[in-house]
GUNU-14274 format. One record per atom (N, C-alpha, C): residue number from 1; residue in three letters; atom name; x, y, z. Coordinates in Angstrom, 2 decimals, always signed. Layout:
<atoms>
   seq   type   atom         X         Y         Z
   NUM    ALA     CA         X         Y         Z
...
</atoms>
This chain:
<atoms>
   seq   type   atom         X         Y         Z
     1    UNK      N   +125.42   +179.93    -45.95
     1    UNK     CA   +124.01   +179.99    -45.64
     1    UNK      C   +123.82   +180.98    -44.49
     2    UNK      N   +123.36   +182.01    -44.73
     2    UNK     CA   +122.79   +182.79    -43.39
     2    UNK      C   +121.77   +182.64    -43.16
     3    UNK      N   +122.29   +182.63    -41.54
     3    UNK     CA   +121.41   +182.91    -40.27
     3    UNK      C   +119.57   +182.89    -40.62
     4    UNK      N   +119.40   +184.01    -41.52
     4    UNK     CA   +118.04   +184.61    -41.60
     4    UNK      C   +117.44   +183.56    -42.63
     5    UNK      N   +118.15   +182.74    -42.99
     5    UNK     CA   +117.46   +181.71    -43.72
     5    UNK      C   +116.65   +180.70    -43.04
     6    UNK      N   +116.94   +180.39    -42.18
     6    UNK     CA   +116.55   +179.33    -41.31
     6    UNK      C   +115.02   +179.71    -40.23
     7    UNK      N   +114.11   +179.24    -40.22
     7    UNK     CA   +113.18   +179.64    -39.69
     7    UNK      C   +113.13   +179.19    -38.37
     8    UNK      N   +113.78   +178.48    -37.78
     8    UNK     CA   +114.09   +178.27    -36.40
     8    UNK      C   +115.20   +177.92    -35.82
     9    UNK      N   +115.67   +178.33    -34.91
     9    UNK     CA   +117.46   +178.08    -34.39
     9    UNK      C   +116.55   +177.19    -33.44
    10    UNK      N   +117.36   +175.88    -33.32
    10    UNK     CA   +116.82   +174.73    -31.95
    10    UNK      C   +117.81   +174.82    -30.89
    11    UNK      N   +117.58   +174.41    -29.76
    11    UNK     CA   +118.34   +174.28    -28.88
    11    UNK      C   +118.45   +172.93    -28.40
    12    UNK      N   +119.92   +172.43    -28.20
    12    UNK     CA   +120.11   +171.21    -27.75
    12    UNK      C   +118.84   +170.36    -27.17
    13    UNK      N   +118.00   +170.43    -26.33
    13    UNK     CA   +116.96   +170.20    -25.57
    13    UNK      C   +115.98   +169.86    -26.72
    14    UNK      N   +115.46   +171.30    -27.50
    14    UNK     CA   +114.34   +171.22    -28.29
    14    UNK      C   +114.59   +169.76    -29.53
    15    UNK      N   +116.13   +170.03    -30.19
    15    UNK     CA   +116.13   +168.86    -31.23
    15    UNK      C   +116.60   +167.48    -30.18
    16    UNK      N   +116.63   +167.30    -29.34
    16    UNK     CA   +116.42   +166.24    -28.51
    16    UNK      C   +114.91   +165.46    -28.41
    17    UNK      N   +114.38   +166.65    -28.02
    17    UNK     CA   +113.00   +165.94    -28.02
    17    UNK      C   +112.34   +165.63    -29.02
    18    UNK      N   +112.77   +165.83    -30.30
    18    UNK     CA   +112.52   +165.34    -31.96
    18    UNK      C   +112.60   +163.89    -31.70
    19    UNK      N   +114.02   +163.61    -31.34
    19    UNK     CA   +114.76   +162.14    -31.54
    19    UNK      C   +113.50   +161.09    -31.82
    20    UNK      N   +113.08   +160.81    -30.61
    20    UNK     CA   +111.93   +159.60    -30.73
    20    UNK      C   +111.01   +159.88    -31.87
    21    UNK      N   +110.46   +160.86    -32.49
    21    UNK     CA   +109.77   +160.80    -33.56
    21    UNK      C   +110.77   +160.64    -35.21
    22    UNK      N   +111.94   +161.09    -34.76
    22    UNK     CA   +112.82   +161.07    -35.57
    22    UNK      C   +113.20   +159.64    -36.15
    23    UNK      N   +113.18   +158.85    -34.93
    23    UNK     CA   +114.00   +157.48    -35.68
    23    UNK      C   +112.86   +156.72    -35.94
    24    UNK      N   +111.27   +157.09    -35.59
    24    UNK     CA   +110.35   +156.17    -36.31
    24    UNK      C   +110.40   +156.54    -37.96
    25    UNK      N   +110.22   +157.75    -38.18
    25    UNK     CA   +110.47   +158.51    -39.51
    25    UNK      C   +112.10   +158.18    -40.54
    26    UNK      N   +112.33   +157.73    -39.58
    26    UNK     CA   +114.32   +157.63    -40.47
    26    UNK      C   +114.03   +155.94    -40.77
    27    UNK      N   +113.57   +155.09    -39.52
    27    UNK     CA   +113.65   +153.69    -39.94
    27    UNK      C   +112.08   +153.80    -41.69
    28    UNK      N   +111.44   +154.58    -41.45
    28    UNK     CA   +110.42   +154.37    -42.61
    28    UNK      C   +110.74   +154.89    -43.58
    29    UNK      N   +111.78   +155.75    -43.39
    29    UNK     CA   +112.63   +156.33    -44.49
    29    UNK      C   +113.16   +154.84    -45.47
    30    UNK      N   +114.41   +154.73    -44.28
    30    UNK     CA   +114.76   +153.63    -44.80
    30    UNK      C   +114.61   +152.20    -45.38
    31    UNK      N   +113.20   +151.93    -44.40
    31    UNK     CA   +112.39   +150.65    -45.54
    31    UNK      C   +111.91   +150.92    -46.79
    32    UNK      N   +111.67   +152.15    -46.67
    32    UNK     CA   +110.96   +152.38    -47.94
    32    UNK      C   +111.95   +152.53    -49.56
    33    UNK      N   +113.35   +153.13    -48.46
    33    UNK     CA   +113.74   +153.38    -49.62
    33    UNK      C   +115.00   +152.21    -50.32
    34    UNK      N   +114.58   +150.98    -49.41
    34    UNK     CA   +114.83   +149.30    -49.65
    34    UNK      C   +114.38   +149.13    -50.69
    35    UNK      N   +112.73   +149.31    -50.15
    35    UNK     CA   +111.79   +148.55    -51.08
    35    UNK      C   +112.00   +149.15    -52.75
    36    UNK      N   +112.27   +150.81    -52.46
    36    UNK     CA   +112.43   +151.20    -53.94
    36    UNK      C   +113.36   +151.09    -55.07
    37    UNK      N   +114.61   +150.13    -54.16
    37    UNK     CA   +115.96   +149.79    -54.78
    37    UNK      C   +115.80   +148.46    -55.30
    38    UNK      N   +115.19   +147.80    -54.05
    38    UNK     CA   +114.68   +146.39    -54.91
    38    UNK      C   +114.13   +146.20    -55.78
    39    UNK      N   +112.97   +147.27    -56.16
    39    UNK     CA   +112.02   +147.19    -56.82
    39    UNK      C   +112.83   +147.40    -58.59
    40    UNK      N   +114.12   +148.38    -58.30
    40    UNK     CA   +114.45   +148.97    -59.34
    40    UNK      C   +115.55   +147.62    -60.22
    41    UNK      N   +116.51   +146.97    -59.00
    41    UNK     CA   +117.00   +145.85    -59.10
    41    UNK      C   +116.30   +144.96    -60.25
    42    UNK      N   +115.17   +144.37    -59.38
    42    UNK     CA   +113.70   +143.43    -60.16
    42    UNK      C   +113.98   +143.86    -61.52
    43    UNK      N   +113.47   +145.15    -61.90
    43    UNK     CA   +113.67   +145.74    -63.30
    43    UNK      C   +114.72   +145.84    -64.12
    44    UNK      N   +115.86   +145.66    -63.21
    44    UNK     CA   +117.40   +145.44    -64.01
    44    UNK      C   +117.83   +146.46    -64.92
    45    UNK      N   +118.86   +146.69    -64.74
    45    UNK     CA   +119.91   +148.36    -65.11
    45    UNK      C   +119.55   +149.01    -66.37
    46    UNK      N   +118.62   +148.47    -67.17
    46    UNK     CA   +117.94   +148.98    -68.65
    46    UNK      C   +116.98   +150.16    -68.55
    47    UNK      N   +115.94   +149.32    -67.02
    47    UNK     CA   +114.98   +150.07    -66.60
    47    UNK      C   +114.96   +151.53    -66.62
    48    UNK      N   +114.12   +152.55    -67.20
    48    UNK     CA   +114.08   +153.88    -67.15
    48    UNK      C   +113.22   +153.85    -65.83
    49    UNK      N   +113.80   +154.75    -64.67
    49    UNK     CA   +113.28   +154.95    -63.30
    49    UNK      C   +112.11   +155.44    -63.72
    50    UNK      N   +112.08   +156.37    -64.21
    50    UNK     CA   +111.09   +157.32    -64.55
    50    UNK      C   +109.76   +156.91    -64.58
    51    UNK      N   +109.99   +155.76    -65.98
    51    UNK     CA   +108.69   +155.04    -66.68
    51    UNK      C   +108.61   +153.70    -65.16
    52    UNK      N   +108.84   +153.56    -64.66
    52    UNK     CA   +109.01   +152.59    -63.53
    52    UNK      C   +108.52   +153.27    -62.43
    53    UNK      N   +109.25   +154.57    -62.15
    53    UNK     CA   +108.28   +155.10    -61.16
    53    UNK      C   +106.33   +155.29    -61.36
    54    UNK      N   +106.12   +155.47    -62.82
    54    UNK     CA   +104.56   +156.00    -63.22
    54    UNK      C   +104.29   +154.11    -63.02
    55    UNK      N   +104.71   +153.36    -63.68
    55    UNK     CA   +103.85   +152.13    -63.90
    55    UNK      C   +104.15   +150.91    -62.99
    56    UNK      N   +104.96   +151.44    -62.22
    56    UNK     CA   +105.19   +149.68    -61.03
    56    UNK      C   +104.85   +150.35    -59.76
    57    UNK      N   +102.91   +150.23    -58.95
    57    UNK     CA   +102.56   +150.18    -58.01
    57    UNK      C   +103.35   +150.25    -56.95
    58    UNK      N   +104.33   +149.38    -56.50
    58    UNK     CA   +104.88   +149.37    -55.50
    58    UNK      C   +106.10   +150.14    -55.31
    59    UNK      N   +106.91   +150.76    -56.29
    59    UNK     CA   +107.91   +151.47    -57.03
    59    UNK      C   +107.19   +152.88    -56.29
    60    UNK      N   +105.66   +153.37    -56.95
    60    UNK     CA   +105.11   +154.72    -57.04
    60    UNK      C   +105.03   +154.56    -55.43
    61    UNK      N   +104.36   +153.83    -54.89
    61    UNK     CA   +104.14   +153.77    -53.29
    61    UNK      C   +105.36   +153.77    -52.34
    62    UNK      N   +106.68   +153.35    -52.63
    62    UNK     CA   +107.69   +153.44    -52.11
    62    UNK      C   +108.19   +154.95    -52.40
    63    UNK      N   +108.16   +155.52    -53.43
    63    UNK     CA   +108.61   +157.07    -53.90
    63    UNK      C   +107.69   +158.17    -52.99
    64    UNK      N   +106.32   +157.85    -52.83
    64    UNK     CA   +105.90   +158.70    -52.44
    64    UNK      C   +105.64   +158.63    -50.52
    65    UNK      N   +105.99   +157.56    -50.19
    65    UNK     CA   +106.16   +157.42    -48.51
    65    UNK      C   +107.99   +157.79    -48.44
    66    UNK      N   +108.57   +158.04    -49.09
    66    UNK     CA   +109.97   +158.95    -48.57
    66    UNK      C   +109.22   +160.20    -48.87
    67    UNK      N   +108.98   +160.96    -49.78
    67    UNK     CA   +108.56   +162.15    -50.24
    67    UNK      C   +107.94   +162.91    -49.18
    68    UNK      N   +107.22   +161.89    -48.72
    68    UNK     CA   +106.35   +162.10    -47.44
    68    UNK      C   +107.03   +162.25    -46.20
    69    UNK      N   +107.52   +161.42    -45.92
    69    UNK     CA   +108.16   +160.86    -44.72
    69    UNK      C   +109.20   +162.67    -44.37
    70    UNK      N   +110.48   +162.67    -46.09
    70    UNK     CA   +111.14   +163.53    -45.94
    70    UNK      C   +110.27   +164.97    -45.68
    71    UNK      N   +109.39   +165.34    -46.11
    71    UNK     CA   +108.44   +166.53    -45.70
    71    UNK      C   +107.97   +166.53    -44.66
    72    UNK      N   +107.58   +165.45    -43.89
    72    UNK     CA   +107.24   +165.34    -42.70
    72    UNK      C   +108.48   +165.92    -41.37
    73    UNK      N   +109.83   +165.37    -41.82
    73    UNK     CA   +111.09   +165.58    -40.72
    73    UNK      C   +111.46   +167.28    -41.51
    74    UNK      N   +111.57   +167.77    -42.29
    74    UNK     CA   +111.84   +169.00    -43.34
    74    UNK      C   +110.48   +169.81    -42.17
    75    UNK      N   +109.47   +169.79    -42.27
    75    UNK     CA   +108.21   +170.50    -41.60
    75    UNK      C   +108.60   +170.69    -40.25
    76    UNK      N   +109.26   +169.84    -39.46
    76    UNK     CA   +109.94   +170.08    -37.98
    76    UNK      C   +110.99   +171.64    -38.28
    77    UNK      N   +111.76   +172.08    -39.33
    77    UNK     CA   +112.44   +173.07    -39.17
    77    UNK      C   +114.05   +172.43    -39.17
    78    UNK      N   +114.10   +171.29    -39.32
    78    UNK     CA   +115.57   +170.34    -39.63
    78    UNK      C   +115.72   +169.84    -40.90
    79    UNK      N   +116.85   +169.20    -41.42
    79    UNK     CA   +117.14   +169.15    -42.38
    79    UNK      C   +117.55   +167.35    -42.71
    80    UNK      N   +116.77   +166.81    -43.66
    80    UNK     CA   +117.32   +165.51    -43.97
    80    UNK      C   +118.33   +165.55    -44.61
    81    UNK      N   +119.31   +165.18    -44.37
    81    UNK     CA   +121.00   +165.07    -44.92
    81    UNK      C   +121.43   +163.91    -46.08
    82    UNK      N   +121.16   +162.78    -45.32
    82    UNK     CA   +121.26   +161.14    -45.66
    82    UNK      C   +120.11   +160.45    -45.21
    83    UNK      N   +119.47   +159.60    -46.41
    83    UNK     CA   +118.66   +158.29    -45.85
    83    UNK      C   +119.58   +156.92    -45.17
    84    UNK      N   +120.06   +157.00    -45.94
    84    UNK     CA   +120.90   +155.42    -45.49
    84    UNK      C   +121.45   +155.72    -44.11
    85    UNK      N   +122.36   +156.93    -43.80
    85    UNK     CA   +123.20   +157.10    -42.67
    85    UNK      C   +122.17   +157.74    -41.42
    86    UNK      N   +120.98   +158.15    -42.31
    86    UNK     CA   +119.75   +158.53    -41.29
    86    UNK      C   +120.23   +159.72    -40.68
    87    UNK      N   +121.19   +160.76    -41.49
    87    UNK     CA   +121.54   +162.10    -41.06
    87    UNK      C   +120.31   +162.86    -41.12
    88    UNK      N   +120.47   +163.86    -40.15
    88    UNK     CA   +119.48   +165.00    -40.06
    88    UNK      C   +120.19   +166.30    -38.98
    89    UNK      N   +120.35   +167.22    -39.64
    89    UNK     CA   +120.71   +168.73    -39.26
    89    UNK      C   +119.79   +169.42    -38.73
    90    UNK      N   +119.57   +170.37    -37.38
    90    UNK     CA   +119.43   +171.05    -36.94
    90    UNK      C   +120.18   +172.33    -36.74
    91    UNK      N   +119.53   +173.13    -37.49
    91    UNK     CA   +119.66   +174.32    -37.38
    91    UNK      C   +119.73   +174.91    -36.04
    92    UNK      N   +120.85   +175.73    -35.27
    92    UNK     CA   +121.70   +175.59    -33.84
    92    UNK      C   +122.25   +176.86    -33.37
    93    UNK      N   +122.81   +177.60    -32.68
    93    UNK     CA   +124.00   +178.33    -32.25
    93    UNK      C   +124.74   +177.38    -31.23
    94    UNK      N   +126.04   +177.92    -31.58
    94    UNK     CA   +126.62   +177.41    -30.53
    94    UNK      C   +127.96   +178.67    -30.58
    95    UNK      N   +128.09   +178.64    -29.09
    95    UNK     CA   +128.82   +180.50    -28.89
    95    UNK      C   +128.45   +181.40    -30.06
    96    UNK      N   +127.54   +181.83    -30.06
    96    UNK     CA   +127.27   +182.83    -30.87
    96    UNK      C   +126.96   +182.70    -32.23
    97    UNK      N   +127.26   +181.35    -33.29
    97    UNK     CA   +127.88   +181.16    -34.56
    97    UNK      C   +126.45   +180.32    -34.54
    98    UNK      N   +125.92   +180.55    -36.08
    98    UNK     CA   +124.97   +179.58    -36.34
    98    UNK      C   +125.57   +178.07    -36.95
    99    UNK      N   +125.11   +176.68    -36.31
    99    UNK     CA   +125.79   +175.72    -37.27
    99    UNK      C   +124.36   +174.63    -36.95
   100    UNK      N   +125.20   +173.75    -37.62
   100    UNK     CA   +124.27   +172.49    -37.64
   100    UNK      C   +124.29   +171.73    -36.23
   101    UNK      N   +123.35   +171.33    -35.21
   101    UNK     CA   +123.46   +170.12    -34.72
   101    UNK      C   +123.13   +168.59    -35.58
   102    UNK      N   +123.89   +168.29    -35.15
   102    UNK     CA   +123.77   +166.53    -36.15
   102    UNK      C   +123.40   +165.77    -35.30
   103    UNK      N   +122.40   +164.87    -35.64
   103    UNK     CA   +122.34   +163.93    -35.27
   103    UNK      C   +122.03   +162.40    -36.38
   104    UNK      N   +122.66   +161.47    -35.65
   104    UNK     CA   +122.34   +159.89    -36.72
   104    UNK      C   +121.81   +159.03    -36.52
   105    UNK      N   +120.65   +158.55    -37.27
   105    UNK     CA   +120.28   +157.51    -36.68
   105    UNK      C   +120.54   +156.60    -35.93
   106    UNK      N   +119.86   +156.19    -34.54
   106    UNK     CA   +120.31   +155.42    -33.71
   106    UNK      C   +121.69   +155.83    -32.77
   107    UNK      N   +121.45   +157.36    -32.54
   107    UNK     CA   +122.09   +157.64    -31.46
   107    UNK      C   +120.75   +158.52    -30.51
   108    UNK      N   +121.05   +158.00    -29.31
   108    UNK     CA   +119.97   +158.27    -28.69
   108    UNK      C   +119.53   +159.79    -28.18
   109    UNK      N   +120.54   +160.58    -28.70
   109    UNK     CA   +120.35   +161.95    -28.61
   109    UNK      C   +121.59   +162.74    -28.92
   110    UNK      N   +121.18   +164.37    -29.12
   110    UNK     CA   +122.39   +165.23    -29.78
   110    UNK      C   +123.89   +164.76    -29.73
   111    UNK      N   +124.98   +164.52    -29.97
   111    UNK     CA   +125.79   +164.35    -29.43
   111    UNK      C   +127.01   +165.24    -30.34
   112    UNK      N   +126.41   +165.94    -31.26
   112    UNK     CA   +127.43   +166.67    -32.53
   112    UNK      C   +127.26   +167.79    -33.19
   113    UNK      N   +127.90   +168.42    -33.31
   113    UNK     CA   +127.37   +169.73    -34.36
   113    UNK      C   +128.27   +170.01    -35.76
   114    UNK      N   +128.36   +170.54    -36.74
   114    UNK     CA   +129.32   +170.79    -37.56
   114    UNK      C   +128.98   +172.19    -38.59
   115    UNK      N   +129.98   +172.82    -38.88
   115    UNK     CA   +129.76   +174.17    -39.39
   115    UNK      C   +128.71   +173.83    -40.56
   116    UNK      N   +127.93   +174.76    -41.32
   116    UNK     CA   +126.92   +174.72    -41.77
   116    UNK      C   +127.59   +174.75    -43.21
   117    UNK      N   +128.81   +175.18    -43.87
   117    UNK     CA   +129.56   +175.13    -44.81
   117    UNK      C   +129.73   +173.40    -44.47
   118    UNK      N   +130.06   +172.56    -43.54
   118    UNK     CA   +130.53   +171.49    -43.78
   118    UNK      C   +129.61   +170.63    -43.65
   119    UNK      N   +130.22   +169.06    -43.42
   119    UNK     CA   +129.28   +168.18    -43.32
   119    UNK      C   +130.13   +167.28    -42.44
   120    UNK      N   +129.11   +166.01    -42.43
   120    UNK     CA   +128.85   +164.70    -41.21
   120    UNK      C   +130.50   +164.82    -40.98
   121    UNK      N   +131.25   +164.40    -42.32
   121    UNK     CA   +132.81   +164.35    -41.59
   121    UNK      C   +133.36   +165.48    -40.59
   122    UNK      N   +133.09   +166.60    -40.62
   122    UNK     CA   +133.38   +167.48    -39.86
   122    UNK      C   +132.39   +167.76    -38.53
   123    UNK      N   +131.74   +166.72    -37.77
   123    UNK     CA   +130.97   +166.55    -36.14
   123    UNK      C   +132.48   +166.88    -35.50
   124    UNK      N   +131.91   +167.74    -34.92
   124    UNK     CA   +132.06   +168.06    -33.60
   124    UNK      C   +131.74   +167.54    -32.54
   125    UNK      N   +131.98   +167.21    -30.72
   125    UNK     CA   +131.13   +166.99    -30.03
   125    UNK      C   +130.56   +168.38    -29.47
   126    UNK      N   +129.53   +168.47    -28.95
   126    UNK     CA   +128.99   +169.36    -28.56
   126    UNK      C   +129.46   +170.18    -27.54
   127    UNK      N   +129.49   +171.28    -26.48
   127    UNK     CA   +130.02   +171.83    -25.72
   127    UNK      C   +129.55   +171.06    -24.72
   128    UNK      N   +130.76   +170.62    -23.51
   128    UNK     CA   +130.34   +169.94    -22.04
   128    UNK      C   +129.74   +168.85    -22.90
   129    UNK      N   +129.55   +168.12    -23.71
   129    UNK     CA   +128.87   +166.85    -23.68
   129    UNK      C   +130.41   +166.12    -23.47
   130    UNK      N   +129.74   +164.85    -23.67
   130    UNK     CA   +131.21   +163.63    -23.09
   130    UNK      C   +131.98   +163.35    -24.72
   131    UNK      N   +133.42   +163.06    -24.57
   131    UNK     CA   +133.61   +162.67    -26.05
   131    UNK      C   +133.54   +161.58    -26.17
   132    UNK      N   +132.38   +161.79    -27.64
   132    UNK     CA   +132.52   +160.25    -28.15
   132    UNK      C   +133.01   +160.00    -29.65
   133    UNK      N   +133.31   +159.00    -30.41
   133    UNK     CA   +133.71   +158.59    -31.60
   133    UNK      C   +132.46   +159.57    -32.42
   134    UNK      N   +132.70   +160.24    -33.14
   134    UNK     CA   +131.75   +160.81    -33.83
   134    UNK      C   +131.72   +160.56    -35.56
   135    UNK      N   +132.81   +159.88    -35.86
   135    UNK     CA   +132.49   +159.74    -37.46
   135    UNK      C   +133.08   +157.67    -37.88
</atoms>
């Protein structure tokens, strides 16, 4: 992925100050996308999602508050990764090299980055931050 793809490089600081809007948006991520598993459960493994998404109310309303939700954190200039693990990528330099900062739900700020070819298994800690368990 190059560089010129990305419409904003963040800086440690800037996707920091996301966080707090971030984990209201990741926890509504994630209820919602409860409610849409349960919902599919209820209907039992026969169910065509599809025809379930058009005709079960609460099914269509759960599909379209992630849809939302994910366009909403996507519109910041970051990247939703995982619902469940509540990943989200920021687009970054670090010495010179464009990569991802990572962050996961329910960590209270940046603490990781990983090459933009890789993913969550490959966090890094950040430069000068403290080491912590990262995967």
């Amino acid at each position: 992925m190059a560089t010129d793809q990305f419409a904003k490089l963040f800086t440690t600081e800037e996707a920091n100050e996301l966080i707090p809007r971030l984990e209201t948006l990741v926890r509504k991520l994630q209820a919602s996308a409860a409610q849409a598993r349960a919902r599919a459960r209820q209907a039992g493994a026969a169910a065509n999602l599809e025809r379930l998404s058009q005709s079960d109310p609460l099914m269509r309303s759960a599909l379209r508050e992630i849809a939302k939700v994910a366009e909403e954190i996507q519109g910041f200039g970051c990247f939703l990764k995982d619902i469940d693990l509540g990943l989200v990528d920021f687009p970054g330099e670090i010495n010179g090299e464009t990569v991802f900062l990572c962050w996961q739900y329910g960590e209270p700020r940046l603490v990781a980055w990983h090459p933009i070819d890789e993913g969550f298994g490959s966090r890094r800690p950040l430069p000068g931050g403290a080491k912590v368990y990262l995967n």
